[in-house]
C-alpha positions as CSV (number, residue, x, y, z in Angstrom):
1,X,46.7,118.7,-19.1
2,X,46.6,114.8,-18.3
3,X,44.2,114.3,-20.8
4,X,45.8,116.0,-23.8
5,X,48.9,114.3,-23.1
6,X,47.6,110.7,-23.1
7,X,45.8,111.4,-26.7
8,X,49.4,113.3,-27.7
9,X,50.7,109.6,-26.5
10,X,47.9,107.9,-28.4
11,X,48.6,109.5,-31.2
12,X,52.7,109.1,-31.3
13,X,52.2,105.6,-31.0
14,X,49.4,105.0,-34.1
15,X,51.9,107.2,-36.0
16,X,54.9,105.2,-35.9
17,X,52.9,101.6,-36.9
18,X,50.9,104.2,-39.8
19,X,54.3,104.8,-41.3
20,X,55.8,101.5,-41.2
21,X,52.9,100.4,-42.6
22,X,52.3,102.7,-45.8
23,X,56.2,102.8,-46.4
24,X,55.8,98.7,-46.6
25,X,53.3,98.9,-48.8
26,X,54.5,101.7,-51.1
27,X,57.9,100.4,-51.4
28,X,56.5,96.7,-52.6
29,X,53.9,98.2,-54.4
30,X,56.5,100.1,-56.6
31,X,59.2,97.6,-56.5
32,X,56.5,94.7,-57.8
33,X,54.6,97.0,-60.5
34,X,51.0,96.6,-58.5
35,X,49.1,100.2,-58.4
36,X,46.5,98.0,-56.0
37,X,49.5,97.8,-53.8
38,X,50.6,100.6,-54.0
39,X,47.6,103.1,-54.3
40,X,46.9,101.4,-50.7
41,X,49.7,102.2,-49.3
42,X,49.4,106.2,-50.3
43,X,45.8,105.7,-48.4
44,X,47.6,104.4,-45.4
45,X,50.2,106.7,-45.5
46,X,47.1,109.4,-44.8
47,X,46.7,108.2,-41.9
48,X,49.5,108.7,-40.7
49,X,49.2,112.4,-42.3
50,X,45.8,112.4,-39.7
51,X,48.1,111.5,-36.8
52,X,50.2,114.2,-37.5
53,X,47.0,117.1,-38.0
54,X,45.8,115.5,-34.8
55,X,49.2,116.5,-33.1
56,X,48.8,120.1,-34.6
57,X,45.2,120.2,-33.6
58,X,45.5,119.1,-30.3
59,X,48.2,121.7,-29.6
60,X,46.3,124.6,-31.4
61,X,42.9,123.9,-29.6
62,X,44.0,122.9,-26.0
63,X,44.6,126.7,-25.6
64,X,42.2,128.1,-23.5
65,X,39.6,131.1,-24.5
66,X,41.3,134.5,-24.8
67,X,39.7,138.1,-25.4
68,X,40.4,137.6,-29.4
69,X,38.8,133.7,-29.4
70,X,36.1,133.8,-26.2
71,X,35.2,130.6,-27.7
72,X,38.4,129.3,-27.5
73,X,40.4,127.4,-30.6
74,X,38.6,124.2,-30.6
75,X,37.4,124.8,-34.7
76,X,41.2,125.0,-35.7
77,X,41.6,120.8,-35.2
78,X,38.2,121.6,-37.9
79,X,40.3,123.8,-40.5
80,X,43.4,121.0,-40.6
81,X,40.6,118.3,-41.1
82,X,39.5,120.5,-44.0
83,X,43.0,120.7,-45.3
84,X,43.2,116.8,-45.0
85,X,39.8,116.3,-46.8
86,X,41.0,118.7,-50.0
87,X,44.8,116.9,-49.6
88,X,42.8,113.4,-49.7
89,X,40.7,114.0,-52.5
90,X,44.1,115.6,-54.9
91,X,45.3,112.0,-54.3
92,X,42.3,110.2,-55.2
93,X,42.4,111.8,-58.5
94,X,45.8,110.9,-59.0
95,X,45.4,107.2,-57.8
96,X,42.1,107.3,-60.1
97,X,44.2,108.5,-62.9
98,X,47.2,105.5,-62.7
99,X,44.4,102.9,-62.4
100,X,43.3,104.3,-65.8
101,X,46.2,104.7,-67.5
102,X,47.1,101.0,-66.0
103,X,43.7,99.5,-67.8
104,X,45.0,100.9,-71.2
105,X,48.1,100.0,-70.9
106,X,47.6,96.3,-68.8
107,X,50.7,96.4,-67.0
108,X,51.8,92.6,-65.4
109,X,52.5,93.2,-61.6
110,X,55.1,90.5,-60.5
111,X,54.0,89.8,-57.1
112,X,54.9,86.8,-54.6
113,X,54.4,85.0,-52.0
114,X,55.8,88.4,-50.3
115,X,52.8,90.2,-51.1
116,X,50.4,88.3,-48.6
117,X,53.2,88.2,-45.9
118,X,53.3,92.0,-46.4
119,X,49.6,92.4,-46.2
120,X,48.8,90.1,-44.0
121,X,51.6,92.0,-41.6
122,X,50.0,95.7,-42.8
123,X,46.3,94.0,-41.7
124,X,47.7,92.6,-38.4
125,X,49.2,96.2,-37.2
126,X,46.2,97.7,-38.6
127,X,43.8,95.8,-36.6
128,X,45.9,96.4,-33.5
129,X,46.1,100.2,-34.0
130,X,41.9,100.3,-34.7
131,X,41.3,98.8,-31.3
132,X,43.6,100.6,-29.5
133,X,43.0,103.9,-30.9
134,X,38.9,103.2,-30.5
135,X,39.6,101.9,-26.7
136,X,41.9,105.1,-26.0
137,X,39.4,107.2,-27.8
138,X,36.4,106.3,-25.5
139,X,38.4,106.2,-22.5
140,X,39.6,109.9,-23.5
141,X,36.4,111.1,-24.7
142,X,38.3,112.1,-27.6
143,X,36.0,112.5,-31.0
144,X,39.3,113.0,-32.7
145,X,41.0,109.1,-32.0
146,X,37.4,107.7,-32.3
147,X,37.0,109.0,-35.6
148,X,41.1,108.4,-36.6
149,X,39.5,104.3,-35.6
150,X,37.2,104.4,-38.0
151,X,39.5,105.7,-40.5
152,X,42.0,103.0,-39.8
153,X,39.0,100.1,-40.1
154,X,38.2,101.4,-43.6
155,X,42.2,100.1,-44.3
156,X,41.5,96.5,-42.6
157,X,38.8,96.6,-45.2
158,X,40.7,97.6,-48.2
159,X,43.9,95.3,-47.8
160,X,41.5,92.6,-47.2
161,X,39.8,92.9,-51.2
162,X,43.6,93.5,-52.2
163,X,44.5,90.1,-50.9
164,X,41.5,88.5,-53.1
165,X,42.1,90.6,-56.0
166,X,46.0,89.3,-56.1
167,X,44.4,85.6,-55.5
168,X,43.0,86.2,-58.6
169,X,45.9,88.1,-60.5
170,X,48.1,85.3,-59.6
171,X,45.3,83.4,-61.8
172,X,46.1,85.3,-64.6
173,X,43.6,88.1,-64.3
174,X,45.6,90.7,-64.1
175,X,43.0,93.6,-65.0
176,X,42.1,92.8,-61.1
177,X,45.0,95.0,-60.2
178,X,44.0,98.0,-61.8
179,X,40.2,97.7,-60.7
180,X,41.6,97.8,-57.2
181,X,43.4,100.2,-57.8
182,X,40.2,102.2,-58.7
183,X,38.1,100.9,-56.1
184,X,41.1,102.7,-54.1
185,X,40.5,105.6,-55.3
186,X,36.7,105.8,-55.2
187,X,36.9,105.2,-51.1
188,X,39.4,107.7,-50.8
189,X,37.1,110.0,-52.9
190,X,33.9,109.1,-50.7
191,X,36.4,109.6,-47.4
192,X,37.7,112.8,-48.2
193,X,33.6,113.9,-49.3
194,X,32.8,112.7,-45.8
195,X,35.8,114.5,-43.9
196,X,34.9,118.2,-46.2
197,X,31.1,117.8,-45.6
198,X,31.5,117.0,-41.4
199,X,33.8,119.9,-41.1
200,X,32.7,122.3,-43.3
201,X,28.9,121.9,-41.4
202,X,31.1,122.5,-38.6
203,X,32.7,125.6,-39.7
204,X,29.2,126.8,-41.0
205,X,27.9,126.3,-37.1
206,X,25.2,123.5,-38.3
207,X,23.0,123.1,-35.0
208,X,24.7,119.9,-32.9
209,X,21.8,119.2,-30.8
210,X,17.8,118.7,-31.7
211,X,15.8,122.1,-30.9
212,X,13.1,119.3,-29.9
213,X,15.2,117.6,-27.2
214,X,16.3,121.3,-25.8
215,X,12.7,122.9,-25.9
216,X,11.1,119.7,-23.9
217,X,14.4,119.3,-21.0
218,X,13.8,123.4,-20.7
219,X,9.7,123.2,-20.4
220,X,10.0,120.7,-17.7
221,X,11.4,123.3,-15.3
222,X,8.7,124.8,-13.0
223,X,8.2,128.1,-14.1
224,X,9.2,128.0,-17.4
225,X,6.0,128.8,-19.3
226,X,8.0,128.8,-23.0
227,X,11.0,128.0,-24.4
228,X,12.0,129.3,-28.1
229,X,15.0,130.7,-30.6
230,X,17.1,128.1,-29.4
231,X,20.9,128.0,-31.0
232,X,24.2,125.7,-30.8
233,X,26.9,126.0,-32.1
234,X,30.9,125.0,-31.5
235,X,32.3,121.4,-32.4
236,X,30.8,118.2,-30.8
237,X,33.4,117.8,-28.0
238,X,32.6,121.6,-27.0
239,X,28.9,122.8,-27.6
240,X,27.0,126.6,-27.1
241,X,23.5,126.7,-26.9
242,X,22.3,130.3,-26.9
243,X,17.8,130.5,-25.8
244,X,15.3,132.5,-24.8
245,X,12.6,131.5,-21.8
246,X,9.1,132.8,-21.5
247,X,8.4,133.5,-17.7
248,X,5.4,135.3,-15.6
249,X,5.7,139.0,-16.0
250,X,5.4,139.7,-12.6
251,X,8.6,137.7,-11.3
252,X,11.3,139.5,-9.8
253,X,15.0,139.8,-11.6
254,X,16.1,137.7,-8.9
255,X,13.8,135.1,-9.2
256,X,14.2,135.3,-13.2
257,X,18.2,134.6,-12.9
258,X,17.7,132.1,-10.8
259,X,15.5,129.6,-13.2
260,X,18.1,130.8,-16.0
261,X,20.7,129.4,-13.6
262,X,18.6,126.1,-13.1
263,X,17.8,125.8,-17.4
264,X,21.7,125.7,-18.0
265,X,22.7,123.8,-15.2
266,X,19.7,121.0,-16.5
267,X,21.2,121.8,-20.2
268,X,24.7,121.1,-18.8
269,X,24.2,117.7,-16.9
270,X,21.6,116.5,-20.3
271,X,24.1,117.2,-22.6
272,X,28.0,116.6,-21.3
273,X,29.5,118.3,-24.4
274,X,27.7,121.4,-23.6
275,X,30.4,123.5,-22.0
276,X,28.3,127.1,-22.0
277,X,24.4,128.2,-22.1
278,X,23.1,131.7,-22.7
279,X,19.9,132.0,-21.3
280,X,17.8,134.9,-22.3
281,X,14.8,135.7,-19.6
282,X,12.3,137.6,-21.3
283,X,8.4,138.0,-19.9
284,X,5.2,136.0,-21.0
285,X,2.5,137.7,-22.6
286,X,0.0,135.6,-20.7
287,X,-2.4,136.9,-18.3
């Protein structure tokens, strides 16, 4: 499929500069003593670890439907993003526990003028790989690279408070390093949360669109007296909505598949994402 293979593409490329970047900064981070550094670089290097669950998710849910999965494999991209969410939140607590044991113990990093050439380098490839990954990723309609973007922005962010903390560590203040180093660990914390809870409500089949919006598209439809149970369910690139609709008792079968027919093709052309609708034609108890 064309479209798999340009995100496959996307995501080769963003994998390569995500590696060069966390091995820079994991390598300097070690070889200058600066957990800041070097906790950063371990966040970038999961983004990289996202490019790669993005390959095996791809893969896994471009199969189409078969009698064991009618719904296809869309949710197994979902189950690797849980496994990334636990993995990132392990190494929060880990970078959590080095910035600790670095406040106790007040280790000097001996950074350079290296360290902003390094960061300012990390920042520039960083910036380039959120704005192509973001352009790709509404191009693609992929919710996958979108979301990788955003993921990748949260780094431009981080580097950038890095660069002032060393700014003032070069000053002398050298419990800056460590403090980064936990503010590090917090976002990675509060990322992983966010990743667990969006794919967990996933799993769990939270409802993706607003009963409201649903119940007032279907009661527009000429006779459609009622609209109610409505259900969705899937992942947001690849929505079910299961519904019942209340219509005269005296209409024929025919003429009761037929507005079914009309409710999910007006479900269909509201909602893009929605790729199946169950309709359920069941008689009014009006008069």
């Amino acid at each position: 499929m064309k479209r798999t293979k340009e995100i496959r593409k996307v995501l080769l490329i963003t994998l390569c500069l995500n590696l060069l970047v966390s091995s820079a900064k994991i390598i300097y981070g070690l070889k200058v003593n600066s957990l800041a550094i070097y906790s950063d670089g371990f966040h970038s290097l999961f983004d990289a670890v996202s490019n790669i669950g993005g390959f095996i998710g791809i893969y896994l849910a471009s199969r189409p439907p078969d009698r064991e999965h009618p719904y296809g494999h869309r949710k197994y991209e979902t189950i690797f993003a849980v496994f990334i969410g636990i993995l990132m939140g392990l190494t929060s607590l880990e970078i959590l526990k080095g910035a600790y044991e670095s406040l106790l113990n007040t280790k000097k990093p001996q950074l350079d003028e290296r360290a902003f050439l390094i960061l300012l380098f990390t920042i520039g490839i960083n910036i380039f790989v959120f704005l192509y990954e973001r352009k790709k990723g509404r191009q693609l309609k992929s919710e996958f690279l979108i979301a990788d973007s955003s993921h990748t922005k949260t780094d431009i962010f981080i580097t950038s408070g890095i660069i002032l903390a060393i700014i003032f560590i070069k000053s002398g203040f050298y419990i800056l390093d460590s403090l980064a180093g936990l503010c590090i660990g917090a976002l990675v914390a509060r990322e992983a949360f966010k990743i667990l809870k969006e794919s967990t409500d996933l799993l769990i089949d939270k409802a993706l669109i607003d009963n409201s919006e649903i119940e007032k598209l279907v009661n527009s439809c000429i006779d459609v007296e009622a609209c109610k149970d409505i259900r969705t369910r899937g992942t947001t690139s690849q929505i079910f909505v299961d519904l019942k609709i209340l219509v005269n008792a005296s209409m024929s079968v025919k003429d009761g598949h037929e507005i079914a027919e009309k409710v999910e093709e007006l479900i269909k052309k509201e909602f893009p994402d929605v790729v199946d609708v169950v309709v359920h034609v069941e008689p009014s108890k009006k008069n």
